[in-house]
C-alpha positions in Angstrom: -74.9 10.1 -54.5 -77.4 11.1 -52.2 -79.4 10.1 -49.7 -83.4 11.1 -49.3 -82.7 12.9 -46.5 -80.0 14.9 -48.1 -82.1 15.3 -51.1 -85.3 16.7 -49.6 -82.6 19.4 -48.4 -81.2 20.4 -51.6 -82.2 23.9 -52.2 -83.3 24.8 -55.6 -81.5 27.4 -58.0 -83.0 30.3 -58.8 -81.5 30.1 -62.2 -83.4 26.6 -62.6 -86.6 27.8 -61.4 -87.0 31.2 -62.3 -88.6 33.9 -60.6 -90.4 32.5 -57.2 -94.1 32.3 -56.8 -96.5 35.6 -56.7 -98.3 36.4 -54.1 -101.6 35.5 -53.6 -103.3 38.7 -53.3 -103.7 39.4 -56.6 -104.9 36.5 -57.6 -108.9 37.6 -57.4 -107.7 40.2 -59.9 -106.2 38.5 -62.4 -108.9 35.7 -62.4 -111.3 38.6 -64.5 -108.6 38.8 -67.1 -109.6 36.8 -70.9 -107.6 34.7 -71.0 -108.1 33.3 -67.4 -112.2 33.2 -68.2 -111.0 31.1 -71.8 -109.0 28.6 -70.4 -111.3 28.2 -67.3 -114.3 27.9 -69.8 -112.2 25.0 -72.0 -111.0 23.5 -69.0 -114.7 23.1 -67.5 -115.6 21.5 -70.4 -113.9 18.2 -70.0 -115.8 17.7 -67.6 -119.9 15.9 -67.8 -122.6 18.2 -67.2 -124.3 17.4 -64.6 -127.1 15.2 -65.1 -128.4 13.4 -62.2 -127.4 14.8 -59.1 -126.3 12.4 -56.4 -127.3 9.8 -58.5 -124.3 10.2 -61.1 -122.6 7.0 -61.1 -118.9 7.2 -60.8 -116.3 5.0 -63.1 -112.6 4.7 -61.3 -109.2 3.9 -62.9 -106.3 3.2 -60.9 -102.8 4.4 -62.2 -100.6 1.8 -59.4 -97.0 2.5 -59.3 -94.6 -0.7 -57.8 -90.9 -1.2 -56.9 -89.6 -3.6 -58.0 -86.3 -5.2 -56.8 -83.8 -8.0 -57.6 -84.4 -11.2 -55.3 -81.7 -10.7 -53.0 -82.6 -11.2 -49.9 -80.4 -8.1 -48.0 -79.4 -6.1 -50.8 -82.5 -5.8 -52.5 -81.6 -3.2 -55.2 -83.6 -1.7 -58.3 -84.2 -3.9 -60.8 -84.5 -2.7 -64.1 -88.1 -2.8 -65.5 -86.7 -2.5 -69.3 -85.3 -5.8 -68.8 -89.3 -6.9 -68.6 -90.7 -5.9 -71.6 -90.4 -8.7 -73.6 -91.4 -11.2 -71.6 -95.0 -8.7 -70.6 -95.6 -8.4 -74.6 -94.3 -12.3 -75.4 -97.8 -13.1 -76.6 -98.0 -9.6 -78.7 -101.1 -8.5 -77.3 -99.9 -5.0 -76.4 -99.3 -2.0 -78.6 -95.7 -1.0 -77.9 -94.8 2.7 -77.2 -91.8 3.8 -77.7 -90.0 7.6 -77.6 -88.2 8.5 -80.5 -84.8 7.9 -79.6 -86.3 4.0 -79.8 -86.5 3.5 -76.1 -89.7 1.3 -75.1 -91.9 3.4 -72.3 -95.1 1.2 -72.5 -97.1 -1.5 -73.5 -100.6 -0.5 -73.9 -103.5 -3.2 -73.9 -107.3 -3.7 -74.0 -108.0 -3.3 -70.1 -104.5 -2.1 -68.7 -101.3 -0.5 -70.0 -97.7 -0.9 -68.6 -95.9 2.1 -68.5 -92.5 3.2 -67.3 -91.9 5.3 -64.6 -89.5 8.2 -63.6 -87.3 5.3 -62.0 -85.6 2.6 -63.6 -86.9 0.6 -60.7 -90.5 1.4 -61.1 -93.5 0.2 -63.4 -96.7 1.4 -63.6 -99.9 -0.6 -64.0 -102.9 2.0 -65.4 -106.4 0.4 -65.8 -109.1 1.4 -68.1 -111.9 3.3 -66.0 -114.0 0.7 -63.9 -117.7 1.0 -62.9 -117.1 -0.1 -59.6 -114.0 -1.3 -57.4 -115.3 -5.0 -57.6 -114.5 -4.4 -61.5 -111.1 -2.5 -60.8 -109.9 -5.2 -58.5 -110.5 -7.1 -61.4 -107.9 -5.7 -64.2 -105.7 -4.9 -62.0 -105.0 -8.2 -60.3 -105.0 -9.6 -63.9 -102.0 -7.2 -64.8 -100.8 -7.8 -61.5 -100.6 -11.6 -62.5 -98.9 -10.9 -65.4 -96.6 -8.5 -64.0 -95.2 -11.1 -61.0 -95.1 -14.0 -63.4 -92.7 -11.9 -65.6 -90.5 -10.3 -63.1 -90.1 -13.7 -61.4 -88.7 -15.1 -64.8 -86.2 -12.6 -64.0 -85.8 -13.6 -60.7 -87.0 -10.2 -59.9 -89.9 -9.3 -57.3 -92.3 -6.2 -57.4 -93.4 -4.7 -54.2 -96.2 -3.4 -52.4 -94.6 -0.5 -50.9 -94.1 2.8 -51.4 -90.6 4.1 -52.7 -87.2 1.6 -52.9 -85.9 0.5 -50.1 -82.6 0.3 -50.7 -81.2 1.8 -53.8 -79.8 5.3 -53.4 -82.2 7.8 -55.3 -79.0 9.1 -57.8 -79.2 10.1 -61.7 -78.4 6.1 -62.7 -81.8 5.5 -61.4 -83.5 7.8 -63.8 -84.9 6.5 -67.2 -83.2 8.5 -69.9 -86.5 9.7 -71.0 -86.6 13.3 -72.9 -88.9 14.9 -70.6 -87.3 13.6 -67.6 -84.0 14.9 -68.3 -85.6 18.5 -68.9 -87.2 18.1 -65.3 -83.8 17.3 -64.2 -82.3 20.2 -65.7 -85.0 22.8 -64.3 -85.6 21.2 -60.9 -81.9 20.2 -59.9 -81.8 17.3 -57.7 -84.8 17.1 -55.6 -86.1 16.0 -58.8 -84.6 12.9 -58.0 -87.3 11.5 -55.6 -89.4 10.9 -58.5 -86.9 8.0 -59.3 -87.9 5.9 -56.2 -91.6 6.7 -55.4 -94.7 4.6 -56.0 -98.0 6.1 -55.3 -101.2 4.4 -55.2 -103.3 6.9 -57.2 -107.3 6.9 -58.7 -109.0 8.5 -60.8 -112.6 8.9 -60.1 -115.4 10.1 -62.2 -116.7 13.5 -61.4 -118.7 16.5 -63.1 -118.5 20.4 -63.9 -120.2 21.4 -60.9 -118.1 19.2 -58.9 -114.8 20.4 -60.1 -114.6 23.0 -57.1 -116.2 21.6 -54.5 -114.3 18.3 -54.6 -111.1 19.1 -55.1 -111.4 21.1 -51.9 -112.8 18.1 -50.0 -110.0 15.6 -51.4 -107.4 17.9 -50.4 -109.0 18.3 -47.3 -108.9 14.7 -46.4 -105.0 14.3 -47.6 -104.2 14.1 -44.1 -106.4 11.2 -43.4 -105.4 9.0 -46.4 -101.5 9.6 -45.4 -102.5 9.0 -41.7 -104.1 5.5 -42.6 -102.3 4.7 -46.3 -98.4 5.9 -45.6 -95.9 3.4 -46.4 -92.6 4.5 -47.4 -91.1 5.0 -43.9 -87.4 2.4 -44.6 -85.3 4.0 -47.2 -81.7 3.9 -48.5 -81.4 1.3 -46.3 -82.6 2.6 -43.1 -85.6 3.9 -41.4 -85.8 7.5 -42.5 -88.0 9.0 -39.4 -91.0 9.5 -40.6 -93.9 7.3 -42.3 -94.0 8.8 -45.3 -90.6 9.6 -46.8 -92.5 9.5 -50.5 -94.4 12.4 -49.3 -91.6 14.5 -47.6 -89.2 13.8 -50.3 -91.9 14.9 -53.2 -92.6 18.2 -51.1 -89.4 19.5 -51.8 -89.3 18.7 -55.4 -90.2 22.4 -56.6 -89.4 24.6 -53.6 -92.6 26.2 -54.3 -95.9 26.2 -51.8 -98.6 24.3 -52.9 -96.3 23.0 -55.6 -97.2 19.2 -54.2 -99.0 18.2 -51.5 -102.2 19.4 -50.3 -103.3 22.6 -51.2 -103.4 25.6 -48.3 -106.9 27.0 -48.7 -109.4 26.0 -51.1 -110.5 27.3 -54.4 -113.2 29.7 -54.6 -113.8 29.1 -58.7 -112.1 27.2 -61.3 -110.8 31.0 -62.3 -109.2 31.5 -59.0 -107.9 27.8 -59.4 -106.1 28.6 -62.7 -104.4 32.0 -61.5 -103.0 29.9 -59.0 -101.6 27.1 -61.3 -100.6 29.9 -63.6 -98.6 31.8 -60.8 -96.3 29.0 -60.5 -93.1 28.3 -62.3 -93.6 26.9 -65.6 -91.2 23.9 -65.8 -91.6 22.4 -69.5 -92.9 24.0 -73.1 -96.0 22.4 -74.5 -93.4 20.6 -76.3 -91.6 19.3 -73.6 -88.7 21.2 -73.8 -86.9 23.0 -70.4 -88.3 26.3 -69.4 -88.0 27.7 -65.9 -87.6 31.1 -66.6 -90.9 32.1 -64.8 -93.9 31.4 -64.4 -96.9 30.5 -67.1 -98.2 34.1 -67.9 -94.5 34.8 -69.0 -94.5 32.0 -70.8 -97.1 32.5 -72.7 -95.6 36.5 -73.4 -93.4 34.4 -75.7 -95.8 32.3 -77.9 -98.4 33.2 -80.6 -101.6 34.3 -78.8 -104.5 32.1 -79.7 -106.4 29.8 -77.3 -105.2 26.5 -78.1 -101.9 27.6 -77.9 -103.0 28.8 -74.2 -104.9 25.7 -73.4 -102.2 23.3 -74.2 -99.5 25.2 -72.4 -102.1 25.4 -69.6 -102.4 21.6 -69.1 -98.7 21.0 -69.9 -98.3 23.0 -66.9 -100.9 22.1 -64.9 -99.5 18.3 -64.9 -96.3 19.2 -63.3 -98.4 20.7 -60.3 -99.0 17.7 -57.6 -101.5 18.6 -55.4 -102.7 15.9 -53.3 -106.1 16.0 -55.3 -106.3 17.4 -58.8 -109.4 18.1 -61.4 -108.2 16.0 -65.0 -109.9 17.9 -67.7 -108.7 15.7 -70.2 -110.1 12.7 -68.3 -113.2 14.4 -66.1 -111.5 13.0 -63.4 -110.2 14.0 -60.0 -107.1 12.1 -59.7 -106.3 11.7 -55.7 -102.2 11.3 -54.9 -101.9 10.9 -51.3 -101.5 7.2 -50.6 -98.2 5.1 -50.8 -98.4 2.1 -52.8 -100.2 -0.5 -50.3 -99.5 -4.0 -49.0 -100.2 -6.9 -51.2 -102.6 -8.4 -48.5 -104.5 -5.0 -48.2 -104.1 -4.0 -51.7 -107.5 -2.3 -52.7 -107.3 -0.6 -49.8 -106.2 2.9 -50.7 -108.7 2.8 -54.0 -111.6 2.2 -51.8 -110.9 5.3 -49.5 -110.1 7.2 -52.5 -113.2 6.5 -54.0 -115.1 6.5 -51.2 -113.9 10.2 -50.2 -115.2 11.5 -53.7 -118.2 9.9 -53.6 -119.3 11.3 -50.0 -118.2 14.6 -51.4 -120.2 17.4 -49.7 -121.3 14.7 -46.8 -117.5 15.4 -45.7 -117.5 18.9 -46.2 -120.1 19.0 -43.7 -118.7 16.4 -41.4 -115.2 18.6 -41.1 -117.3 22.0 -41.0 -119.8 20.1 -37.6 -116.6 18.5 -36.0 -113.7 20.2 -36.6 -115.0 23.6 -37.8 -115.5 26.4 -40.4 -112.9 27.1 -43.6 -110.8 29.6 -41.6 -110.1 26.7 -38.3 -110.7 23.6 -40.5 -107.7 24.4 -42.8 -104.8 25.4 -40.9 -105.7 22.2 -38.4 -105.7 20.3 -41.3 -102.5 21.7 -42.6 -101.0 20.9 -39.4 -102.8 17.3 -39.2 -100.9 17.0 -43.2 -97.5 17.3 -41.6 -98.5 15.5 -38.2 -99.6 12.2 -40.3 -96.5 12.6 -42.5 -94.1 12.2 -39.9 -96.5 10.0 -37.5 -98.9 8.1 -39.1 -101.6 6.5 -36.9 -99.5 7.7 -34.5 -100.3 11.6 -35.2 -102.9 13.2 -33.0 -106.3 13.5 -35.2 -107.3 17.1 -35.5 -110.7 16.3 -33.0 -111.4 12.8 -31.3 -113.1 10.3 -33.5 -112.2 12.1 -36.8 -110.7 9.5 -39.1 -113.5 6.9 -37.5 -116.1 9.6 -38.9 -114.6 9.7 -41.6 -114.3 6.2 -42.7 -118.0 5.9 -41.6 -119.0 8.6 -44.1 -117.2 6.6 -46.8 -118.6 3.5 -46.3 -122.0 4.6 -46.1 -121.4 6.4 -49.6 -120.1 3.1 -50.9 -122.8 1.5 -49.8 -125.3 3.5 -50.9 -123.9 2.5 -54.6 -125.1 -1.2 -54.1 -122.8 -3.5 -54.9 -120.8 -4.3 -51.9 -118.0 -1.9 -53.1 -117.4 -1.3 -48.5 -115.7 -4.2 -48.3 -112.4 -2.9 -49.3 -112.1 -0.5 -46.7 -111.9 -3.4 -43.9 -107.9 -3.2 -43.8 -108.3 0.3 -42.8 -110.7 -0.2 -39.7 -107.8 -2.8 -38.8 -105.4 -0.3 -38.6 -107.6 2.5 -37.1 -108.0 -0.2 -34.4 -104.6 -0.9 -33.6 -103.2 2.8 -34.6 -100.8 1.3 -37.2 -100.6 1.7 -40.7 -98.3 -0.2 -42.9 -95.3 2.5 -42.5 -95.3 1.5 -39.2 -95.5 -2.1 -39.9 -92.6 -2.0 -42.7 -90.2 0.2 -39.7 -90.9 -2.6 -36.6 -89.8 -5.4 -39.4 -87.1 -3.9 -40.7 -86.2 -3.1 -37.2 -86.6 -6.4 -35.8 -85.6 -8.4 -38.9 -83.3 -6.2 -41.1 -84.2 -5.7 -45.0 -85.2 -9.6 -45.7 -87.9 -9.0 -43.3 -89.4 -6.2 -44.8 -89.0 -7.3 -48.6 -91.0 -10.3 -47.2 -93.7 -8.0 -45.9 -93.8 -6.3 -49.1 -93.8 -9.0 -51.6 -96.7 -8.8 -54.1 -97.1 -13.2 -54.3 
């Protein structure tokens, strides 16, 4: 068994991963090659035209990833969300997924599907895209009803919080699904984080011309939505050091840079954004089988040539890259991946940033390029900010004085601006700007001052 700690050190086998990353010199280069300028072309076109400016409303769906844990007070282990799937689908209103060995990994309904995660431990609640959070908030307390009434029947409860707190992140908490036993065989251990996590992730509405622009911004503002939304600091049992183990541990998963995480510069063009991908160890076929024997232009040496042959094993690949923010082509999305999974009491907190961040877009851009300053200083502050508010939290120096206020200014106003009262849900975060906490900080001083019991009561979705 290990421990987090002694899995985010695990090195990774060359064997497993193949040849290590290129360098990034030649990546101008290689983005005026035909087959970069195909799948760039296909991958644009997921996304809407743009069609009314500023104007463009944006839809959100919310992909909400929760522990949950068996209702013992100081050993609260991983409780097996199989065990749950009769009771979600009792009336029948779900489709039922299954993989082929028989094994149940979803129940997909009308507004929201349940879906299995890595970990035995975990569910996932993913909502239908939402005009506006009032609507989100909506479906997903609705399958968040359903969810606690189950696991209580069980005498089981799901968590607000963002990884197990006690359960040893080993192979018996993996689901014995096929693709996450190929991960497991071309990552090696570290792929084992993915068994405790639980992100609080969006996906929000954007357009062609937006796919550069903000996905740079997003990742940009990583550090901010760790610094306010981290919440995974009390782990196997013990309080692991920093506020966001979820983040640490999940860095290490690949051994690669800008394999998870925030990106280190941004993209100049969706053709300089797929070289990059593309450069990286290829981890699955496009039919889910293991690969790691190099990267995704050696790969694709070994198939048919033919572009949806290259598309497909473009997006297969492109999933297993987990940047803090990431374009969707097959949603017209940009999916942000920063936050923990949040506090019941605050629990639209993290959407609301997330949403707000992409919908100030450029008004950010220019608020990091006024205060903080151009690309070349913005990004390595940043980058240093990343690993400050990992570790820190609230706690973490802000890159200049007054950023994270400006920036939850910026995100109001733009949620505002959409009329319908969607600023409200960022109220939990000017708490904890105020008092410099966030809820890592609040899960370590209870489990400190009250042991486990403390902090599953803090956690408790009710």
């Amino acid at each position: 068994a290990h421990t987090p700690c002694e899995l985010a050190g695990t090195a990774v086998s060359a064997n497993r991963l193949g040849e290590s990353w290129r360098a990034y010199e030649t990546t101008r280069s290689m983005s005026k090659t035909p087959w970069v300028a195909r799948v760039a072309s296909r991958f644009r076109g997921g996304f809407k035209p743009k069609a009314y400016g500023d104007a463009t409303w944006r839809t959100i769906g919310r992909e909400a990833e929760h522990p949950v844990v068996s209702n013992n007070p100081s050993t609260p282990l991983a409780f097996e969300v199989q065990k749950l799937w009769g009771r979600l689908n009792r009336a029948g209103n779900f489709k039922v997924e299954r993989e082929p060995c028989g094994l149940v990994v979803g129940l997909v309904g009308p507004r929201y599907t349940f879906s299995a995660e890595v970990g035995k431990g975990t569910i996932e609640i993913v909502t239908e895209p939402a005009n506006d959070l009032n609507e989100l908030a909506d479906i997903y307390e609705e399958a968040m009803d359903h969810l606690i009434a189950a696991a209580a029947d069980f005498d089981a409860k799901v968590l607000g919080y963002g990884i197990q707190p006690l359960s040893i992140l080993d192979d018996s908490m993996m689901l014995p699904k096929a693709r996450y036993k190929a991960l497991r065989e071309v990552i090696g251990d570290p792929w084992l984080a993915f068994t405790g996590t639980a992100a609080d992730q969006v996906h929000v509405s954007i357009t062609e011309d937006e796919i550069i622009s903000h996905t740079n911004v997003a990742n940009l503002m990583a550090p901010a939505v760790i610094a306010l939304c981290a919440n995974s600091s009390v782990c196997a049992g013990r309080v692991q050091g920093v506020c966001s183990s979820r983040e640490k541990l999940m860095s290490r998963t690949y051994g690669e840079p800008q394999r998870y995480g925030m990106i280190h510069g941004p993209h100049a063009d969706v053709e300089e954004m797929v070289v990059k991908y593309a450069e990286q160890s290829m981890a699955l076929t496009v039919d889910y089988q293991a690969w790691g024997k190099g990267n995704l232009f050696e790969y694709l040496q070994t198939q048919t040539p033919c572009g949806d042959t290259e598309m497909a094993a473009f997006l297969r690949h492109e999933h297993y890259i987990w940047n803090s923010a990431r374009p969707r082509s097959q949603h017209g999305t940009l999916e942000m991946r920063a936050a923990c999974q949040q506090p019941w009491s605050e629990r639209h907190a993290a959407a609301a940033l997330n949403m707000g961040l992409v919908c100030a877009g450029t008004h950010l851009d220019e608020l990091v390029n006024k205060f903080v300053g151009p690309r070349d200083v913005s990004w390595p502050l940043m980058q240093e900010y990343y690993q400050q508010a990992v570790v820190s939290g609230l706690a973490a120096s802000e890159p200049v004085p007054d950023y994270l206020c400006r920036v939850l200014e910026v995100c109001g106003e733009a949620l505002q601006k959409r009329g319908r009262g969607e600023d409200k849900y960022l109220h939990p975060l000017w708490r904890r700007l105020e008092c410099r906490r966030n809820p890592a900080q609040d899960a370590t001083q209870a489990f400190q001052q009250g042991g486990m019991e403390a902090l599953i009561q803090l956690s408790e979705c009710k």
